[in-house]
Each structure stands twice: as C-alpha cells, then as structure tokens.
N, C-alpha and C positions, 0 to 999 in steps of 0.2 A: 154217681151220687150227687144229690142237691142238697145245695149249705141253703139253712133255711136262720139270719140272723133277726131276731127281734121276734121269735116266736114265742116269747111269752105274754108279749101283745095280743090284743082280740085279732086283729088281722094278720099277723103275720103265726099265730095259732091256729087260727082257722087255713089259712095254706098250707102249714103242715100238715096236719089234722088230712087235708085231701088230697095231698098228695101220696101221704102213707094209705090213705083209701084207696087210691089208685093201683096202688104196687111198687110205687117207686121207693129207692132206697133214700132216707133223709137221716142228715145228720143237723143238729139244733147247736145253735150257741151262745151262748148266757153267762151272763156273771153270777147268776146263782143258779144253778144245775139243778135245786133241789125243790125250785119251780116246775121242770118239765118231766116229771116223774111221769104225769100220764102221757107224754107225746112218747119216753121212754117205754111205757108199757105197752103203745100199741106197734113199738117195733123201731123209732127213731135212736139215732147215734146221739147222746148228749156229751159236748164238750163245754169244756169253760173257758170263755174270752173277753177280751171286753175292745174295741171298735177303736181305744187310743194307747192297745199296748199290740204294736205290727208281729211280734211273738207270738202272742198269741194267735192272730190272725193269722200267722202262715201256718201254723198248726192247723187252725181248724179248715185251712183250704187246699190240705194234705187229700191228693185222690179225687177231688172233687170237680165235677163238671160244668156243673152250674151254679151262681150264688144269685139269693132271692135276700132284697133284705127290705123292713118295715123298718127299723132301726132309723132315729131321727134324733138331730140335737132337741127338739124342740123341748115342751112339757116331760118330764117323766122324774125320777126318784134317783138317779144318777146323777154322777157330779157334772155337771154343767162344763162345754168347752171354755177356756179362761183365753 
C-alpha cells in the first residue's frame, strides 16, 4: 500500500487520483478527511493525521510500503511551524 500525504493538494491529488487508476492500493491523510471523499470514493484509505503529531503519523504508516508526500511548510491554511 502507498501513503499518499498532502493529497488534497492539486499535486499530490492528482497522484492519488493515478495511482488508484493504476490498481494500486492508496491510503490518503489529511487533517480533514472530509476533503478526500472523492479520492474515497474511487477506492482510497482515508485517515486523519497531521505531519506535527508523530501519532498520528505512525498510524497512518501502519502496513505501508511506500510514502509519497506533496506536504510542505510553505503557503497553505495550516498552522505554520513556530
């Protein structure tokens, strides 16, 4: 299974999006899960994590083989590293 983090970004959306085209199995993880409804619908695992709580992160890297992440401090609507 590939952990696919920051796929609710255009980019890291769009590699879910073809990787689940592909056949693979994909698990997504987000702070708000109720973004990736359609990555869920077309077959993806959605968990909730967020990148500065390691708990969560080893959850969502339970069984997983590969991690893909688009996930960046930079711009975005997240509380900024302090």
């Amino acid at each position: 299974m590939i952990l696919v983090i920051g796929a609710s970004g255009r980019l890291g959306g769009t590699i879910a999006r073809h990787l689940l085209d592909q056949g693979e199995r994909v698990r997504v993880m987000t702070r708000t899960p109720a973004k990736l409804e359609n990555l869920k619908t077309m077959g993806a695992e959605v968990v909730s994590g967020d990148l500065r709580d390691p708990a969560s992160l080893k959850s969502a890297c339970q069984g997983i083989e590969q991690v893909i992440t688009t996930a960046h401090a930079g711009e975005g609507k997240g509380r900024g590293i302090t």
